[in-house]
Biopython code that builds the backbone (N, CA, C, O; Angstrom):
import numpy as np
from Bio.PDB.StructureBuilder import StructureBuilder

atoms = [
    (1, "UNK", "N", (-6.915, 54.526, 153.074)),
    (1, "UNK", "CA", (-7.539, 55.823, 152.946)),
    (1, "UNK", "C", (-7.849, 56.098, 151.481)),
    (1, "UNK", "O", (-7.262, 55.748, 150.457)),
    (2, "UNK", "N", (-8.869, 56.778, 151.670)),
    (2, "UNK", "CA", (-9.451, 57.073, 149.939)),
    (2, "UNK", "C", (-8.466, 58.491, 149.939)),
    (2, "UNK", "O", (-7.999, 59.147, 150.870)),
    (3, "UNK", "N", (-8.380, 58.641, 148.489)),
    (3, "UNK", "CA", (-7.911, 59.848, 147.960)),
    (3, "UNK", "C", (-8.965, 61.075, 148.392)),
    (3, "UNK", "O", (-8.349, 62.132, 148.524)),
    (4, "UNK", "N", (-9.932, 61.157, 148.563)),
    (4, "UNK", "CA", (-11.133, 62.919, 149.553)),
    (4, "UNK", "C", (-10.629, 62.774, 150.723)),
    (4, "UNK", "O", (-10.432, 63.783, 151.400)),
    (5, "UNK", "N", (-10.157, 60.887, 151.466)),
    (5, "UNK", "CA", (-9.459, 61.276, 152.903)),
    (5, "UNK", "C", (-7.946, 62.053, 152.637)),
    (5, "UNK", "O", (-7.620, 63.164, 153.056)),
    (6, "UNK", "N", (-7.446, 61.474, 152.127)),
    (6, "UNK", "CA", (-5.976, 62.180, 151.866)),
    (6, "UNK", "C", (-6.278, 63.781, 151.381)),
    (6, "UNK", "O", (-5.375, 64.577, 151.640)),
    (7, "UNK", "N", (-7.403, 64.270, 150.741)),
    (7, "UNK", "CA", (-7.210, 65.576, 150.375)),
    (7, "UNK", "C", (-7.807, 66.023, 151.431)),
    (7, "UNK", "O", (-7.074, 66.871, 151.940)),
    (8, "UNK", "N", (-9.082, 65.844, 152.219)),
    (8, "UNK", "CA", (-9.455, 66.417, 153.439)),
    (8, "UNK", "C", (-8.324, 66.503, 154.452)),
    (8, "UNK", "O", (-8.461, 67.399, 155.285)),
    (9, "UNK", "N", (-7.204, 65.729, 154.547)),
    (9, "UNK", "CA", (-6.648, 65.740, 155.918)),
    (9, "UNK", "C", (-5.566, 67.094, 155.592)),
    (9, "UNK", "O", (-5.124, 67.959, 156.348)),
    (10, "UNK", "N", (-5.385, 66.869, 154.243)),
    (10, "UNK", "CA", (-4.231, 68.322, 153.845)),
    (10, "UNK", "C", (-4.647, 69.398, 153.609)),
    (10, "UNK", "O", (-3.955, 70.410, 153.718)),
    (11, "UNK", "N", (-5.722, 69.394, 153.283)),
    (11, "UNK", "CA", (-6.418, 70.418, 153.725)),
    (11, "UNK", "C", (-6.977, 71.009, 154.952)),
    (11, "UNK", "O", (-7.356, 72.179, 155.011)),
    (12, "UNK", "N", (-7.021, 70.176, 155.927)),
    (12, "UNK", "CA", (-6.908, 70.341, 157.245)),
    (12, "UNK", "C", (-5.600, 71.129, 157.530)),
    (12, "UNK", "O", (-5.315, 72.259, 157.926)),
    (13, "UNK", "N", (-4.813, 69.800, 157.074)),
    (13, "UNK", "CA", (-3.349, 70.572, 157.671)),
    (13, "UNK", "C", (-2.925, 72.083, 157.037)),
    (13, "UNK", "O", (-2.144, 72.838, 157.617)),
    (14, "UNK", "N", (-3.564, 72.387, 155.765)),
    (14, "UNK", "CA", (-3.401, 73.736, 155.428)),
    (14, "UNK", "C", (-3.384, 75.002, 156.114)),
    (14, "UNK", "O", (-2.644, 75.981, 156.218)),
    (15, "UNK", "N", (-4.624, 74.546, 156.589)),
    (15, "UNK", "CA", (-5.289, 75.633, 157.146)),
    (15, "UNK", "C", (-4.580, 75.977, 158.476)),
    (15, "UNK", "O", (-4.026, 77.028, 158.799)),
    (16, "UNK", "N", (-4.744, 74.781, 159.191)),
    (16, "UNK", "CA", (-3.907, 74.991, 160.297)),
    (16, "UNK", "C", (-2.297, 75.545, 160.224)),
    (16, "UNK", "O", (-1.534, 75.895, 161.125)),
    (17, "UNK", "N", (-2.157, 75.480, 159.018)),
    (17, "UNK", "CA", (-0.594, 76.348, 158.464)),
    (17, "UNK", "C", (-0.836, 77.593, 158.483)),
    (17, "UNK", "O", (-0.414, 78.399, 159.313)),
    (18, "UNK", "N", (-1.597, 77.824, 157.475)),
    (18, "UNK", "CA", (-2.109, 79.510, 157.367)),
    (18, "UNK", "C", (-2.867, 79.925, 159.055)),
    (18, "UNK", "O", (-2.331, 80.879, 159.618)),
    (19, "UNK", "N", (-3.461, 79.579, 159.433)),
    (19, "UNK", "CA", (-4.022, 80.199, 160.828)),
    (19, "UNK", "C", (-2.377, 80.329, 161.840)),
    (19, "UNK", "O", (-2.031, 81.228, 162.607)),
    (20, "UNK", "N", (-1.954, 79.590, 161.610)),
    (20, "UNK", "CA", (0.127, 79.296, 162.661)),
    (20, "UNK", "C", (0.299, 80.501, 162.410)),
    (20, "UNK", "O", (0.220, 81.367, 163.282)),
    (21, "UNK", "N", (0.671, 80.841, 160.658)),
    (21, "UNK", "CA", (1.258, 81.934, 160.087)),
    (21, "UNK", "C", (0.762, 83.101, 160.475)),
    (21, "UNK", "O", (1.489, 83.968, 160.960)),
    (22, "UNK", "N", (-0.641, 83.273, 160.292)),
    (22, "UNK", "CA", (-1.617, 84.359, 160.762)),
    (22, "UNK", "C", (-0.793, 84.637, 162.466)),
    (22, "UNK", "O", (-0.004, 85.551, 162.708)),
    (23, "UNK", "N", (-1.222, 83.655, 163.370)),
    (23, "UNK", "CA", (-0.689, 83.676, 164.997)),
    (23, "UNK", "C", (0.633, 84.469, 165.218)),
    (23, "UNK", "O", (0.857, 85.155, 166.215)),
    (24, "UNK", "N", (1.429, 84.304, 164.233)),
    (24, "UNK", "CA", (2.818, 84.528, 164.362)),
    (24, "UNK", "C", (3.095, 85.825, 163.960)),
    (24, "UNK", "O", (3.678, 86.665, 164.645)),
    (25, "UNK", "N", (2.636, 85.983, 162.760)),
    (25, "UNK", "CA", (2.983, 87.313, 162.159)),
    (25, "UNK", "C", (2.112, 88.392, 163.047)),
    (25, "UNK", "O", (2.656, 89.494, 163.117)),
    (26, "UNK", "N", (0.946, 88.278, 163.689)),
    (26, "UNK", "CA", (0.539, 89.110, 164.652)),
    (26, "UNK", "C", (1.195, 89.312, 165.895)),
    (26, "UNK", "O", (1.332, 90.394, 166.466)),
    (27, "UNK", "N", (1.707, 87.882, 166.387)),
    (27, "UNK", "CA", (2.630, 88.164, 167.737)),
    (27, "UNK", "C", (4.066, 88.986, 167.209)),
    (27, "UNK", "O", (4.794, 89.387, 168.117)),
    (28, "UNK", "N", (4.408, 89.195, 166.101)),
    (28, "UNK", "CA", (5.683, 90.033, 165.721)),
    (28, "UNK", "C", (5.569, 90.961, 166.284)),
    (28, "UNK", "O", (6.214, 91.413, 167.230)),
    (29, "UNK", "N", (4.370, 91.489, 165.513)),
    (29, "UNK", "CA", (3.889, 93.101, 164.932)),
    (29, "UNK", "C", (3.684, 93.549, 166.337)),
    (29, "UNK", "O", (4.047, 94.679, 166.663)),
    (30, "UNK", "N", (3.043, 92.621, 167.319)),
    (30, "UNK", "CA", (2.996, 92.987, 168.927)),
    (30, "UNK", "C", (3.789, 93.186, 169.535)),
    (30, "UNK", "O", (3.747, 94.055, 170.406)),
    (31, "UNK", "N", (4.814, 92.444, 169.297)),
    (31, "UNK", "CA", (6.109, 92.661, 169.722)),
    (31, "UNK", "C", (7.037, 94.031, 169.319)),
    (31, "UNK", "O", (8.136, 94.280, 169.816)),
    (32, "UNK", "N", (6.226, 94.994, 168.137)),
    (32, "UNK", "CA", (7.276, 96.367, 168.067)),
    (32, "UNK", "C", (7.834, 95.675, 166.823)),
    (32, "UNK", "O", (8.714, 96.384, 166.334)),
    (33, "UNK", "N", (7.689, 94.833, 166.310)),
    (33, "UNK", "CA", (9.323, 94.185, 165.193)),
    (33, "UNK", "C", (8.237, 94.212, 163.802)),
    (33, "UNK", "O", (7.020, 94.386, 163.743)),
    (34, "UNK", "N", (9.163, 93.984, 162.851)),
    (34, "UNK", "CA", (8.434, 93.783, 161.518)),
    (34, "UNK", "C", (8.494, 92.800, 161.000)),
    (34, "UNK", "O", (9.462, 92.137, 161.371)),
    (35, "UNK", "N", (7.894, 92.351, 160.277)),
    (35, "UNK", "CA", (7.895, 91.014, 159.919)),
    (35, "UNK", "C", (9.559, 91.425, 159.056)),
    (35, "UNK", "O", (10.012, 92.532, 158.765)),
    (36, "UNK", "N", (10.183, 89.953, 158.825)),
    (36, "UNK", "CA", (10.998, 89.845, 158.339)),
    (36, "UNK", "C", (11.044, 89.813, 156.707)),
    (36, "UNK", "O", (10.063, 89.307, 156.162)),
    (37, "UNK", "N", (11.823, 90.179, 156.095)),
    (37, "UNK", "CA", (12.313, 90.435, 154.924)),
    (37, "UNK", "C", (11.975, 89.142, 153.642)),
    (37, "UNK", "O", (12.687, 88.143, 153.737)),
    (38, "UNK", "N", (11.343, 89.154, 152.944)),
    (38, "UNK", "CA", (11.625, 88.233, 152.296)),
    (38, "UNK", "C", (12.916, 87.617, 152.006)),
    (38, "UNK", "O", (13.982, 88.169, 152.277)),
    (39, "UNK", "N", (12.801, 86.263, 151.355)),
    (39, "UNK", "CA", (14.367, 85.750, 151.033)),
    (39, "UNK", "C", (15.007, 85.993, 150.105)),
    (39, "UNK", "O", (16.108, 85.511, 149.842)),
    (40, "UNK", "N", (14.035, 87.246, 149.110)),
    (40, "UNK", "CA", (14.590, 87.537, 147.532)),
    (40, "UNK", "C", (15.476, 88.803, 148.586)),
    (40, "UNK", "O", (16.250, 89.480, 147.909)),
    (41, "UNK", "N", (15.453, 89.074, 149.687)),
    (41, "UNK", "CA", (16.386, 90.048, 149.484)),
    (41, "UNK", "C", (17.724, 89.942, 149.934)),
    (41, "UNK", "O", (18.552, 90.841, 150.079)),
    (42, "UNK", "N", (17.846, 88.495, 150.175)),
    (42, "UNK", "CA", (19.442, 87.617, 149.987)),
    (42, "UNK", "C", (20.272, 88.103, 148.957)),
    (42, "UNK", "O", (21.372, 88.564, 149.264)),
    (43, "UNK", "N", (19.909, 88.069, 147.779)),
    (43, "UNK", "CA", (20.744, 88.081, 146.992)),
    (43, "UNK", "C", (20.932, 89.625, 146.457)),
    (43, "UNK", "O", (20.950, 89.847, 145.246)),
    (44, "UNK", "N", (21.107, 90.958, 147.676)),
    (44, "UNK", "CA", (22.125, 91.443, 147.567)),
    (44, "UNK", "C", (23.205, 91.577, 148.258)),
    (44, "UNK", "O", (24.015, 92.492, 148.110)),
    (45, "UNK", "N", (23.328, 90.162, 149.509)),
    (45, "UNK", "CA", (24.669, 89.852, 150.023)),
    (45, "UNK", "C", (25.609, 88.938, 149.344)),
    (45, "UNK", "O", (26.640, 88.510, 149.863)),
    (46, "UNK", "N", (25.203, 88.669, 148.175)),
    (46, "UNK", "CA", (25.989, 87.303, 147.661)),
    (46, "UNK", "C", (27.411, 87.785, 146.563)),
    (46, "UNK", "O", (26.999, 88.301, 145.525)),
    (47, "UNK", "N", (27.955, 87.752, 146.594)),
    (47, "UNK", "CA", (29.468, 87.775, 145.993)),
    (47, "UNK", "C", (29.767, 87.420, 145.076)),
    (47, "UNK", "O", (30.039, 86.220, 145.081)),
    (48, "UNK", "N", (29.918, 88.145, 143.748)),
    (48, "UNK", "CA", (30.334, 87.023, 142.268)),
    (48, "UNK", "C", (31.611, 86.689, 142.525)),
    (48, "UNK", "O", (32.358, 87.537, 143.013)),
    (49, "UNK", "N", (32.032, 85.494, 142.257)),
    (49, "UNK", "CA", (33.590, 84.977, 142.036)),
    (49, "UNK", "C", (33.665, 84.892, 140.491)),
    (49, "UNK", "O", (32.925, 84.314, 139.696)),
    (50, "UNK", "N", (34.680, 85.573, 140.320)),
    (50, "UNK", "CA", (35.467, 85.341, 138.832)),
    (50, "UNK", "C", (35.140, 83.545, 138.549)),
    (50, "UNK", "O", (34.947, 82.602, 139.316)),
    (51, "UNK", "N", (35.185, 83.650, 137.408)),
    (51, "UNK", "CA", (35.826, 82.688, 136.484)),
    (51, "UNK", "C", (37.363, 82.327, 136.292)),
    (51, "UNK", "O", (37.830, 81.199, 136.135)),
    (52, "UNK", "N", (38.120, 83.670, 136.345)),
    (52, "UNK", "CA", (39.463, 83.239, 135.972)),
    (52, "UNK", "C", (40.273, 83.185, 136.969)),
    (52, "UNK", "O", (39.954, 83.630, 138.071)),
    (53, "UNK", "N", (41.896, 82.413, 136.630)),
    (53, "UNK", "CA", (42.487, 81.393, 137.718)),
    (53, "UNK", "C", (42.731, 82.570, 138.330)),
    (53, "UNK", "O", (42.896, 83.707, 137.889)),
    (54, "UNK", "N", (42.728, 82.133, 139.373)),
    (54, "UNK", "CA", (44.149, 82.637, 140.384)),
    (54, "UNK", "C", (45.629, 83.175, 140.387)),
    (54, "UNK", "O", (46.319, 82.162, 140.277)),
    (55, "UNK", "N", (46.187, 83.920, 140.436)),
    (55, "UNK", "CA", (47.237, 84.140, 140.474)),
    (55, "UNK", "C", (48.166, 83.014, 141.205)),
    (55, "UNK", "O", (47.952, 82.727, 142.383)),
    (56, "UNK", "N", (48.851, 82.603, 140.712)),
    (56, "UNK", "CA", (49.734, 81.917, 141.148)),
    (56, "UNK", "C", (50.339, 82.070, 142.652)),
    (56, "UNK", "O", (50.248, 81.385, 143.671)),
    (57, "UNK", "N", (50.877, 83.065, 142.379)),
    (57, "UNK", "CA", (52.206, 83.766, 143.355)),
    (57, "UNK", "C", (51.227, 83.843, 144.630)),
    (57, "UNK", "O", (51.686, 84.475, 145.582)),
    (58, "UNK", "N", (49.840, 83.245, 144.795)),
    (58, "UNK", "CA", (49.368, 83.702, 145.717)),
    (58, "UNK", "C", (49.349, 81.947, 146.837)),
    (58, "UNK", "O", (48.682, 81.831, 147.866)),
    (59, "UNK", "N", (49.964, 81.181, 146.430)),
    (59, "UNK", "CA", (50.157, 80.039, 146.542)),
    (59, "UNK", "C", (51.631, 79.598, 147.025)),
    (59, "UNK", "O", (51.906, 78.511, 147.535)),
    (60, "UNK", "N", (52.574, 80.715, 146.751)),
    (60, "UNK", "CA", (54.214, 80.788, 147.202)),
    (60, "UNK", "C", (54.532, 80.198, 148.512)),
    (60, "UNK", "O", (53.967, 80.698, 149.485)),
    (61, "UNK", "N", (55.318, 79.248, 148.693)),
    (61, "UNK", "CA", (55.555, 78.809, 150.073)),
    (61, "UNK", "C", (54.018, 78.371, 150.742)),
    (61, "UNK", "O", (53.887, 78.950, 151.821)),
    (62, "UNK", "N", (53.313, 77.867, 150.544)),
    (62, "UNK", "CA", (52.592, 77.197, 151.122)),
    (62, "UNK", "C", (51.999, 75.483, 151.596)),
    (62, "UNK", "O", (51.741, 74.500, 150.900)),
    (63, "UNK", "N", (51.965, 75.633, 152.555)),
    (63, "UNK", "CA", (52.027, 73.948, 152.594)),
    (63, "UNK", "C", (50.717, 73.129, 152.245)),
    (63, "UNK", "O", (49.782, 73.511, 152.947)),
    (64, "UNK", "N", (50.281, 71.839, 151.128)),
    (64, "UNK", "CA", (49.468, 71.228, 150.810)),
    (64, "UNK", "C", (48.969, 70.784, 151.999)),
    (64, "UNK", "O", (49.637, 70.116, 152.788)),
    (65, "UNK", "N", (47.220, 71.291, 152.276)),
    (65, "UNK", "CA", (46.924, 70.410, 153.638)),
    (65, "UNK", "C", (46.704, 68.990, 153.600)),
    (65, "UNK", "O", (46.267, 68.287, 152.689)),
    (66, "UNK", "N", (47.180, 68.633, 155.032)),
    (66, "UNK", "CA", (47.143, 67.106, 155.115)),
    (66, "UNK", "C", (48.436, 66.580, 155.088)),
    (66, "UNK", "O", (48.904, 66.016, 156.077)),
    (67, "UNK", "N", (49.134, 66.730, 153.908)),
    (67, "UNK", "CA", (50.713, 66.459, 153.411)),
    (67, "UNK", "C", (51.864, 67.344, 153.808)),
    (67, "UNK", "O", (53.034, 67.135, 153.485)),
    (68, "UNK", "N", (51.345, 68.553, 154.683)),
    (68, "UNK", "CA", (52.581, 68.537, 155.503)),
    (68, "UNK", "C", (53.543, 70.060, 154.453)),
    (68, "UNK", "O", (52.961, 70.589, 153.506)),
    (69, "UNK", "N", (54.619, 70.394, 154.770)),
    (69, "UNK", "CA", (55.271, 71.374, 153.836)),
    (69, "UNK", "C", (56.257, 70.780, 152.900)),
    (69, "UNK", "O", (56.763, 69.863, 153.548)),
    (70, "UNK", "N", (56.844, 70.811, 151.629)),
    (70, "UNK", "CA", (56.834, 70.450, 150.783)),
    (70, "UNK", "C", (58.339, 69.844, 150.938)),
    (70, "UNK", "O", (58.423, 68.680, 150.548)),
    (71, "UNK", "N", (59.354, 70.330, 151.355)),
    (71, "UNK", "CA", (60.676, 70.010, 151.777)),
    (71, "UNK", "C", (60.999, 69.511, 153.054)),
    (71, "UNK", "O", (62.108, 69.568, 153.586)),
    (72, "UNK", "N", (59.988, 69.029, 153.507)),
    (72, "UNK", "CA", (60.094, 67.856, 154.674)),
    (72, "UNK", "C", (59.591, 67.189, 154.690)),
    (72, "UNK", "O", (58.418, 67.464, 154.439)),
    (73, "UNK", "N", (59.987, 65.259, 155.062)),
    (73, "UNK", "CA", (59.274, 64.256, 155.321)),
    (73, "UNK", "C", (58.916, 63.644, 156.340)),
    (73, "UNK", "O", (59.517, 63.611, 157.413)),
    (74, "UNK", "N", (57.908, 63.120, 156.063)),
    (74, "UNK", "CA", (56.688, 62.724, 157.549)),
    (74, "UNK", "C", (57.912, 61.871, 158.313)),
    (74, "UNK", "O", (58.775, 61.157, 157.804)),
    (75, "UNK", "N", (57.683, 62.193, 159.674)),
    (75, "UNK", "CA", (57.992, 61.510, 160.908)),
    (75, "UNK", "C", (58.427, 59.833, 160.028)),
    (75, "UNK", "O", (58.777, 58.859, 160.695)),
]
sb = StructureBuilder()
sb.init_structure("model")
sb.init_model(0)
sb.init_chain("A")
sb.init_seg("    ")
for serial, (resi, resn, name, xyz) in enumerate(atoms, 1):
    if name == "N":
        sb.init_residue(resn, " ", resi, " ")
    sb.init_atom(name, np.array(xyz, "f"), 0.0, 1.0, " ", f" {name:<3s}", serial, name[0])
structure = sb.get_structure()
């Protein structure tokens, strides 16, 4: 394939993207619903985590997974 075939065919396929999109976002709006939210508005569910450690004491008596609790040995 020549490179005008490779740009004609994606450009084909473009379009047929944008006309999908067009199809869809009209069957929403038919449906009573709104189109959905962009994805920039994710990030006001997202959660900062600190930088700094952990408290220790929050680790007291707990058993390492995999390895079992700390004052007993495997079978």
């Amino acid at each position: 394939m020549s490179v005008q075939d490779d740009l004609a065919a994606v450009k084909r396929s473009l379009e047929d993207l944008v006309r999908t999109v067009g199809q869809l976002e009209r069957s929403v709006t038919a449906e009573g619903g709104a189109p959905a939210a962009p994805a920039a508005g994710r990030a006001e569910s997202l959660v900062t985590i600190p930088d700094t450690p952990y408290d220790s004491e929050l680790w007291t008596d707990t058993d390492d997974e995999g390895l079992g609790a700390r004052d007993r040995h495997a079978p």
